[in-house]
N, C-alpha and C positions, 0 to 999 in steps of 0.2 A: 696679629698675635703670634708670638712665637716663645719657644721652651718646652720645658718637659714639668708633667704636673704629674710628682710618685700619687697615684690614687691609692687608697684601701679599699681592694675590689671586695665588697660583701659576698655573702653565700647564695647562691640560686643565682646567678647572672652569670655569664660568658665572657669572655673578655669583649667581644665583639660586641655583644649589648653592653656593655659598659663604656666602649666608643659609640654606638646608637644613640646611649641617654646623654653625652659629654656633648655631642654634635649641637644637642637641642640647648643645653645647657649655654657653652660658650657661643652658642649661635655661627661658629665656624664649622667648614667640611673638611679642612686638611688636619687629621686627627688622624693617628694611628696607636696602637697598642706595640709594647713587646715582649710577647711569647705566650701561647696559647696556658689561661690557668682554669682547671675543671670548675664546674659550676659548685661546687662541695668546697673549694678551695676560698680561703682568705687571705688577704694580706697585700703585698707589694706588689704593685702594678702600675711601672713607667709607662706616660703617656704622653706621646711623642705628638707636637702641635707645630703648624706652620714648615719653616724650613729644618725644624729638629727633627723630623719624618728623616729626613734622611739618615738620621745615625740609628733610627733604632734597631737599625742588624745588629750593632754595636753594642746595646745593652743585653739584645737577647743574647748572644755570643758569649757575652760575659758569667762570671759565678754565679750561681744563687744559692741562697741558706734556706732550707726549713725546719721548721718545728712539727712534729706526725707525733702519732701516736699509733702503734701498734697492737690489732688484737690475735693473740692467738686462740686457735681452737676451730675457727672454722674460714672458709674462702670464700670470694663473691665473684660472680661473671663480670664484673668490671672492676677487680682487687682495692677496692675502698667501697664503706660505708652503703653505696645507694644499690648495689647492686644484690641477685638473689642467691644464695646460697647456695654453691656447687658440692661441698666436703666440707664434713665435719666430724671430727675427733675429739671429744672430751680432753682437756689435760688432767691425765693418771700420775701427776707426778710433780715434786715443789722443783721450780726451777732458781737455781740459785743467780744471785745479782754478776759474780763471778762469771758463770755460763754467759749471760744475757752480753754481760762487757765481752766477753771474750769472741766472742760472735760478732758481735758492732766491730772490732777490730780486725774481723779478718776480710770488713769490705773495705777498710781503706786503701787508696792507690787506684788502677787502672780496673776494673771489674767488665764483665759481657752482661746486656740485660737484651732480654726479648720486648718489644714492646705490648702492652697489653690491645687482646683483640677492640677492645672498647679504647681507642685513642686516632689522632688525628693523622698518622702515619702514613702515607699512599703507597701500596699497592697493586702494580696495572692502574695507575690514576685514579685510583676507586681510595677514599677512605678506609682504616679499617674499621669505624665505627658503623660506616656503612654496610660492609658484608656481615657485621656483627649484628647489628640492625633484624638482618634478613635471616638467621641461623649459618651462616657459611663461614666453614673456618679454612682460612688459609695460609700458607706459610708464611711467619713474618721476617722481616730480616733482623737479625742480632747485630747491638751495637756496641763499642765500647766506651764508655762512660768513664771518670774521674768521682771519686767519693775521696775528696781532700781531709776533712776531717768529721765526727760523727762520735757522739756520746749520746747516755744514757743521762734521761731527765727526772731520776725516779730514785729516792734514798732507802727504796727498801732492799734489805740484802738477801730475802728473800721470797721469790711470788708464786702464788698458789690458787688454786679456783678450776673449775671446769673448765672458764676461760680466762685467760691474764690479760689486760690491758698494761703497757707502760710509753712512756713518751722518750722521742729523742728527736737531737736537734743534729741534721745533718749540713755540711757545707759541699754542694758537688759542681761539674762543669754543667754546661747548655746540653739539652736531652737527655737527664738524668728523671728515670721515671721510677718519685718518691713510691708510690701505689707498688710497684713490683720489688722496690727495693724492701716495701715491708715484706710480700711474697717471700725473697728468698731469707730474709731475716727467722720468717716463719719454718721454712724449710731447715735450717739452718739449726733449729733447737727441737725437730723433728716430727712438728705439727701442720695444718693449714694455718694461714694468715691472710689478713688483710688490711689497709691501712684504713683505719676509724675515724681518723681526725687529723687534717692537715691545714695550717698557715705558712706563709712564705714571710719571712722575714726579710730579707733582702734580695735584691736584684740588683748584678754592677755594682753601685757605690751609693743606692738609693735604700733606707734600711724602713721599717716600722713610724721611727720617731719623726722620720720625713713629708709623711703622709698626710692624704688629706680626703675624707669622707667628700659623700656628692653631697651634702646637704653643707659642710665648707664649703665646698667650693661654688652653690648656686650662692650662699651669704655672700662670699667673696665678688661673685659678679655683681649680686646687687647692689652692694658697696664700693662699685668700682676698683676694686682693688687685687682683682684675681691679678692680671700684670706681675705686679709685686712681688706674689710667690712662685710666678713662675723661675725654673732652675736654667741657666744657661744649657744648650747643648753642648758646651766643652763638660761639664760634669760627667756629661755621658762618655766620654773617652779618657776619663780620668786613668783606665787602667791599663792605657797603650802608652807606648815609649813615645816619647815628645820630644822635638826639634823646632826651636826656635828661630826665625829667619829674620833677617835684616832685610830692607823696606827694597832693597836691588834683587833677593831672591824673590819676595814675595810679589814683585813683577811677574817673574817667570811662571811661578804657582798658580795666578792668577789665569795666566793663556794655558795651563797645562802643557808646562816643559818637563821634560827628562832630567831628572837632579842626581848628582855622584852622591852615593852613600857615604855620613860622615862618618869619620873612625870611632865615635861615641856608638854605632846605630850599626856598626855592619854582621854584629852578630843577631840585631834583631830579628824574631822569627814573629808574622803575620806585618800586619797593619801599621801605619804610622801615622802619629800626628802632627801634623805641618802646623805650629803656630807662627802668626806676628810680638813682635814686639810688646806688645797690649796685651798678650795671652788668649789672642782672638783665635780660634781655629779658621785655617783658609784653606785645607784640604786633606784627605786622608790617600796618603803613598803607599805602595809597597814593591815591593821586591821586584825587578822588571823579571819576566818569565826568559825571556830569551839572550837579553843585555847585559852580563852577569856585572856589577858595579855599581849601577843604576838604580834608581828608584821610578816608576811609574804613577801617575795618579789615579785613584779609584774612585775618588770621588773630590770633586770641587767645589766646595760648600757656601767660602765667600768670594766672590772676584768682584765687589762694588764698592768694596772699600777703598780708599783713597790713601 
């Protein structure tokens, strides 16, 4: 068995228990996930099977969208929904849809977020959920994140209450942490926050309407027909620059040769995808570090083709 199966990870499971119950499922062990989604979180979850294990750096790398909802008025020790109340502030005040947009707008582009003590960060090799675990707060390192685009889900032009709840749907890069981004949203209209309610919409090129429930997908083994919907692993590299080879280069790709960058490709920054003629992927290049013209391989994915 091999491809990627987008799952719709439900709420209360780990991404890692969601590969635990898939293992029993499909009755295969080479099974991986990509990219850690809190157990509160719903939504798109590629799952990398067989030889597609190897790309899913490649998904997780890529963009994701979500759908959050934000409440202002008070904060939590894990800045969503499960966690205990640290600060809280009534809202003294109607905050207008203007404010609310205006705000969402001044995180698009390049942003610093801290990550929160409650996430899977290392450390000193130590989690931080682990020192958080134990009471012990330690310095975390700040990162910079991309927030591409980010609107407001909510037609009123006005909101008002001791607390406001309103929903938005963000697009950002890989280790954007939705939970803090509602944090400084909240900071940002001059209250505590926290994120209430979060689904992931898309991951890479894999959206909601792709998806497929465990209870699909045990019907589908029963029916012999899981196969079927599995997604090729070239879908998963749909959003790297691609270089097509003829069947004399694709010799070389195969042994992992040194290939001249073509003049299509030499402004490419990251990863490359090596196809055949068929659209097959047979390897991912990039940049040699020390060769300047060259392309290197990082990973060789088919060499048994023919």
């Amino acid at each position: 068995m091999e491809g990627i199966l987008p799952l719709f990870k439900p709420a209360g499971l780990t991404s890692h228990d969601c590969v635990f119950k898939l293992r029993k499922i499909l009755k295969t062990k080479k099974i991986g996930h990509t990219g850690t989604l809190d157990p509160d979180v719903t939504g798109v979850l590629p799952i990398c099977i067989g030889r597609a294990t190897k790309v899913a750096e490649y998904i997780t790398d890529a963009g994701k969208a979500y759908e959050g909802e934000v409440t202002i008025g008070f904060s939590t020790t894990t800045e969503d929904a499960s966690g205990e109340v640290v600060e809280e502030r009534k809202v003294n005040r109607n905050i207008s849809r203007t404010e609310i947009e205006d705000v969402l707008d001044s995180f698009k582009g390049e942003i610093v977020q801290t990550p929160p003590m409650y996430s899977a960060v290392k450390v000193n090799g130590v989690r931080l959920y682990e020192y958080a675990r134990k009471g012990i707060e330690v310095e975390r390192p700040a990162r910079k994140v991309n927030i591409y685009s980010i609107q407001l889900l909510d037609d009123r032009q006005e909101f008002s209450g001791e607390t406001i709840k309103f929903r938005f749907r963000v697009s950002c890069s890989k280790g954007t942490y939705i939970r803090t981004l509602a944090v400084m949203i909240g900071e940002s209209l001059g209250y505590p926050a926290h994120m209430s309610k979060l689904i992931r919409i898309q991951s890479a090129s894999f959206s909601l309407d792709d998806c497929f429930t465990f209870d699909d997908i045990q019907n589908l083994m029963d029916e012999g027909q899981i196969t079927n919907v599995l997604k090729p692993l070239e879908s998963a590299l749909s959003h790297l620059p691609k270089w097509q080879i003829n069947d004399k280069v694709a010799e070389k790709v195969k042994n992992g040769a040194l290939l001249k960058i073509p003049e299509h490709l030499t402004k490419a920054n990251g990863p490359i995808n090596i196809e055949n003629t068929d659209g097959l992927t047979l390897a991912i290049y990039s940049e040699h570090p020390s060769k300047p013209g060259l392309l290197k391989p990082v990973k060789v994915l088919r060499n048994d083709l023919n």
